[in-house]
C-alpha positions as CSV (number, residue, x, y, z in Angstrom):
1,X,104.2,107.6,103.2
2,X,101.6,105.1,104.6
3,X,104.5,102.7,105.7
4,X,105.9,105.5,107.8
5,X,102.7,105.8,109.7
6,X,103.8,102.5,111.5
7,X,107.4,102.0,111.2
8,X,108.8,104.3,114.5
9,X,112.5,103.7,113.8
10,X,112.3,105.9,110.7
11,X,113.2,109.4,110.6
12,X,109.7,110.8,109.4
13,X,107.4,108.6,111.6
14,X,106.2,111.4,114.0
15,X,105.9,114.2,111.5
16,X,104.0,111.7,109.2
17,X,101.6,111.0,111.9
18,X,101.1,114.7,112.5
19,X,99.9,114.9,108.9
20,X,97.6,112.3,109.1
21,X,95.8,114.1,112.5
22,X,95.9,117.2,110.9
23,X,93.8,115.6,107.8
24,X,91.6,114.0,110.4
25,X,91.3,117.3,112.0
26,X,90.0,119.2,108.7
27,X,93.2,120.8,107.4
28,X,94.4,118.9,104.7
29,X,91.7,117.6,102.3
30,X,93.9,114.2,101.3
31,X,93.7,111.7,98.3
32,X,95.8,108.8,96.9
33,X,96.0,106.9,94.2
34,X,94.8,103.3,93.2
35,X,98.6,102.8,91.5
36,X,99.7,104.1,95.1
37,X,97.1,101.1,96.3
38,X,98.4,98.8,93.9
39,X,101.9,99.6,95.1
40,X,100.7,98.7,99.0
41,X,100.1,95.9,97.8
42,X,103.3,94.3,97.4
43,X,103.4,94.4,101.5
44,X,102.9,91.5,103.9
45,X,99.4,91.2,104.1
46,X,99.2,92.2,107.6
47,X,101.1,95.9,106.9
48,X,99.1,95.9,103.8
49,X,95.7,95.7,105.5
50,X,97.0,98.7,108.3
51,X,98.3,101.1,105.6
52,X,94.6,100.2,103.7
53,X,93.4,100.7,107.3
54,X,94.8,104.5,106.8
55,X,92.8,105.2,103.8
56,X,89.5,104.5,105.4
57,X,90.6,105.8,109.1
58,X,91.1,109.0,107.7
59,X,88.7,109.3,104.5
60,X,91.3,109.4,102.2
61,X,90.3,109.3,98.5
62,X,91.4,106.8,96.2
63,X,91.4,108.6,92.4
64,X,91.3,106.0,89.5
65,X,94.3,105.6,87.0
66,X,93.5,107.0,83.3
67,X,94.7,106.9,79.9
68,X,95.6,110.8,80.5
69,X,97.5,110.2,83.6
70,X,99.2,107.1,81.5
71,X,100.2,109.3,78.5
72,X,101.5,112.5,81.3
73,X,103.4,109.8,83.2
74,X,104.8,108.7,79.7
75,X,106.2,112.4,78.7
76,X,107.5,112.9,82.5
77,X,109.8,110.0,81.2
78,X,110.4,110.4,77.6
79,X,111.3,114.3,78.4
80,X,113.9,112.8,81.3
81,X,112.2,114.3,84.1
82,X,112.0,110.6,85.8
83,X,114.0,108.0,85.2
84,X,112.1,104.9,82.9
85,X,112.6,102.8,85.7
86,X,110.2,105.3,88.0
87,X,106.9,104.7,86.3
88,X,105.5,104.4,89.3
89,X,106.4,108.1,90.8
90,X,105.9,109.3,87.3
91,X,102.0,107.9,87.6
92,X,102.2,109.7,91.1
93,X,102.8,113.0,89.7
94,X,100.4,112.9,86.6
95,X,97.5,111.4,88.4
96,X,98.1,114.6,91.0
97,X,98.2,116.9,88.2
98,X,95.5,115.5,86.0
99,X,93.1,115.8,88.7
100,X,93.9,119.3,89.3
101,X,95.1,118.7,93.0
102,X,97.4,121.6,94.7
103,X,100.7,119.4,96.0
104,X,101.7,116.6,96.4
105,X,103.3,115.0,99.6
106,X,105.9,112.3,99.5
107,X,109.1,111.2,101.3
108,X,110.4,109.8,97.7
109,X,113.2,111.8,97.8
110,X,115.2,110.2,95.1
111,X,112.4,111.3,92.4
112,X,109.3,112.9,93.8
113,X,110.7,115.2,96.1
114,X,113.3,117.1,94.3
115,X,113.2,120.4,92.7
116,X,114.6,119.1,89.2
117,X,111.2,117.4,89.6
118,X,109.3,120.3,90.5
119,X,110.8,122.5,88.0
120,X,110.1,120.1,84.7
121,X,107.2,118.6,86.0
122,X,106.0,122.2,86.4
123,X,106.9,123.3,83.2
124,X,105.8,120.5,81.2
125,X,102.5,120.7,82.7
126,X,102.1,124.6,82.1
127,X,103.2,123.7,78.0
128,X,99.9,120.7,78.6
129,X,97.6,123.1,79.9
130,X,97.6,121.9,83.5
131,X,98.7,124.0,86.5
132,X,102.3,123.2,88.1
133,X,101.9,121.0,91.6
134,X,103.5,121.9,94.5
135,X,106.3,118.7,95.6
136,X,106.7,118.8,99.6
137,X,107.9,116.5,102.2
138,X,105.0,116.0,105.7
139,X,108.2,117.6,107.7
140,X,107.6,121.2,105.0
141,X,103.7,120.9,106.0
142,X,103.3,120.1,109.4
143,X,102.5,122.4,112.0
144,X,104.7,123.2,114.5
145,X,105.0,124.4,118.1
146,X,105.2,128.0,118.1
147,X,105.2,128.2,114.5
């Protein structure tokens, strides 16, 4: 989502910008993860350092990567809930749930945002002993006018 923040040509920009104020303003408490980091990371340098500007701007939490959230990502994939190829968003998912946070927000609509995801992820996690997490887009989140 942090690359939407600056690119205005895409479809999500404004309504990702209207998350980010409404975490400055107090509603959303927001984290990320350190793979998310890792994954900025593969940016220019310059976009790189304004998305990492993001995380400090608006006291976003970076959460550490585990062996738990390693093995969860792993089952997400062995079960077929994500593809192999999608270690990444599977890492997304299980760090989310691991440390017990209530949804996740993403515009990864191929295999974050989906309600196959929801669903197994959901399930699986309730068979683990975690809660199911809630999968939205910013545009399901933010406020709107007379709404």
């Amino acid at each position: 989502m942090f690359n939407y923040y600056f690119d205005t040509d895409r479809d999500a920009h404004a309504d990702t910008v209207k998350l980010f104020a409404e975490i400055q303003a107090g509603k959303y408490e927001a984290y990320t993860s350190a793979y998310a980091t890792q994954e900025l990371s593969r940016a220019p340098k310059e976009k790189f350092l304004k998305m990492m500007g993001l995380i400090e701007k608006y006291n976003i939490t970076i959460l550490d990567p585990s062996e738990e959230v390693n093995s969860l990502a792993d089952l997400y994939q062995q079960k077929g809930i994500l593809p192999a190829r999608s270690t990444t968003d599977a890492r997304h998912i299980a760090v989310a749930t691991v440390n017990d946070l209530d949804m996740i927000l993403s515009l990864n609509f191929e295999h974050i945002v989906r309600k196959k995801t929801v669903v197994q992820t959901g399930s699986l996690n309730v068979e683990l002993g975690y809660r199911p997490i809630d999968i939205r887009s910013p545009m399901e989140v933010v406020d709107r006018e007379g709404s």
